[in-house]
N, C-alpha and C positions, 0 to 999 in steps of 0.2 A: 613261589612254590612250583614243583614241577607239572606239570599238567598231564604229560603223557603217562600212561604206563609203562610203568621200569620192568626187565624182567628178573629173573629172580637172581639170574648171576650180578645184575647191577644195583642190586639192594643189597646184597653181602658185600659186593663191592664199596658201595656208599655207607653202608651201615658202620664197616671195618675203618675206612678213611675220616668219619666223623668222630665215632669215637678214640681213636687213634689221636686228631689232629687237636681236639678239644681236651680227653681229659689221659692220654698217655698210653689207653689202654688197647692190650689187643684181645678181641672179641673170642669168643667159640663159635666154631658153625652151628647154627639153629639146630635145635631136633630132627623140624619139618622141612629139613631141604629134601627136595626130590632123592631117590637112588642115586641115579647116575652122577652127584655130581658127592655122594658119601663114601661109591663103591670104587667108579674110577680113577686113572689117572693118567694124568695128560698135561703137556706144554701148557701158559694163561698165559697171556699178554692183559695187561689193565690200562687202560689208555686215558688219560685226563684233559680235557678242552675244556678253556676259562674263553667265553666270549667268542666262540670259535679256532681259538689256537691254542696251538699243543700248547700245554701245559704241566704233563709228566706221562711217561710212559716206559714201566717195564714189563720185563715176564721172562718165563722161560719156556725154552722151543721142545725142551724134555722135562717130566716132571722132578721134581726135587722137595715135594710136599705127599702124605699118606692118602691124599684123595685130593677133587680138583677143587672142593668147598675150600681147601687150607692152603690149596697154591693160588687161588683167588685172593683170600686174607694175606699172606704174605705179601704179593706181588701189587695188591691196592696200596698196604704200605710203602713200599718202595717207592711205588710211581707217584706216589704225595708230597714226601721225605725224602726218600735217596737218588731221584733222577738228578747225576750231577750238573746238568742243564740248566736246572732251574734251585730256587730257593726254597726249602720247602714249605708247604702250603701251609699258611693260615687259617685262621677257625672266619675273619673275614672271606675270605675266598670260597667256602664251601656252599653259599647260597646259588653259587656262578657257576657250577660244576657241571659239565656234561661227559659223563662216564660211561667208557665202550669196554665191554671184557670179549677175548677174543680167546678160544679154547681151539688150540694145535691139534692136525693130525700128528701121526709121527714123520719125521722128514727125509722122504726118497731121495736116496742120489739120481740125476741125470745124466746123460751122455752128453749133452748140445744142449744150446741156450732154446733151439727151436721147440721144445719140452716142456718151457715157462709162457707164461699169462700173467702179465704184472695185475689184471682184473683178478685171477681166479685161483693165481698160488701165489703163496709169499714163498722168498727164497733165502737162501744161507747161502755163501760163499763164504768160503773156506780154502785158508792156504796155511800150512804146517800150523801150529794151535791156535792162527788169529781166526778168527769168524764175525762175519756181520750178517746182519739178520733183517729184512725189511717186508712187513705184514703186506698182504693183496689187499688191491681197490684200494689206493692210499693215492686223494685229493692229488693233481699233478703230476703223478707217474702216469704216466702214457706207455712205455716201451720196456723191452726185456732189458735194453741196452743203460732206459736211466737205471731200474731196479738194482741191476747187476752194479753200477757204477758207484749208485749211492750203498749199497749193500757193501764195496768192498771198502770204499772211502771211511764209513762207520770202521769196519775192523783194522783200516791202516794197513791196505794191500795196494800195494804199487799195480799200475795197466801192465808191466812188465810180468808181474810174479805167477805161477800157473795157479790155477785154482780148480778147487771143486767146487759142482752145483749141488744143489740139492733143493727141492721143493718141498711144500706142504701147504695145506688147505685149513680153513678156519672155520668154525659158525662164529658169528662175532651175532653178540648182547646189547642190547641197548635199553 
């Protein structure tokens, strides 16, 4: 059982990927979720660690759901089920779950790389419709230079190709 305190993004999260994983179904946002997460709308990322390693993770950097409770539910499905990385999650698997939800600002272009903080922004790069996307404070990333790297490598942008930057900032859930 978990010990800590979840907050309340990672109990809609959890709540949505349990019953999802066990019996097919997808949840409605509670009554009682807070406003802000009824009224707004914004990019989620949902992150899933089994044992300490990634284990699924999607979202979107813009919203694409009527409020963030429902781009939460979507994007916990996803990162259970559809990250093609992994296989998706078993009803065994869900006792080992450590779930981060991570709610986007909107994502400012840059001028210069010297603009990024791999601690403080995550970044998008972006070249003609490819884009790769990699969340801040992410275990290992040290530099603007891996960020950028592993950000273009994800969307299959050649060191050759030009690209745009772009930042944004997270509250990340746990």
């Amino acid at each position: 059982m978990k010990e800590k305190q979840e907050s309340i993004q990672v109990r809609l999260a959890r709540e949505t990927i349990e019953n999802y994983v066990r019996y097919g179904k997808v949840i409605s946002p509670p009554e009682d979720l807070p406003l802000e997460l009824k009224e707004n709308r914004k990019g989620v990322f949902v992150s899933l660690k089994k044992f300490g390693n990634l284990r699924g993770c999607i979202g979107t950097f813009m919203p694409t759901q009527k409020n963030i409770a429902q781009e939460i539910i979507r994007n916990a499905i996803s990162a259970a089920v559809e990250d093609p990385r992994f296989p998706p999650l078993s009803v065994t698997e869900l006792e080992n779950l450590d779930i981060s939800v991570d709610i986007l600002s909107s994502p400012e272009e840059v001028s210069d790389p010297t603009q990024l903080d791999p601690k403080k922004y995550g970044v998008i790069v972006s070249s003609g419709y490819k884009k790769g996307l990699l969340l801040p404070d992410l275990e290992g990333v040290e530099t603007v230079e891996q960020q950028i790297d592993i950000a273009r490598r994800k969307a299959g942008i050649s060191p050759e190709e030009k690209i745009r930057l772009y930042r944004f900032e997270v509250k990340r859930f746990y």
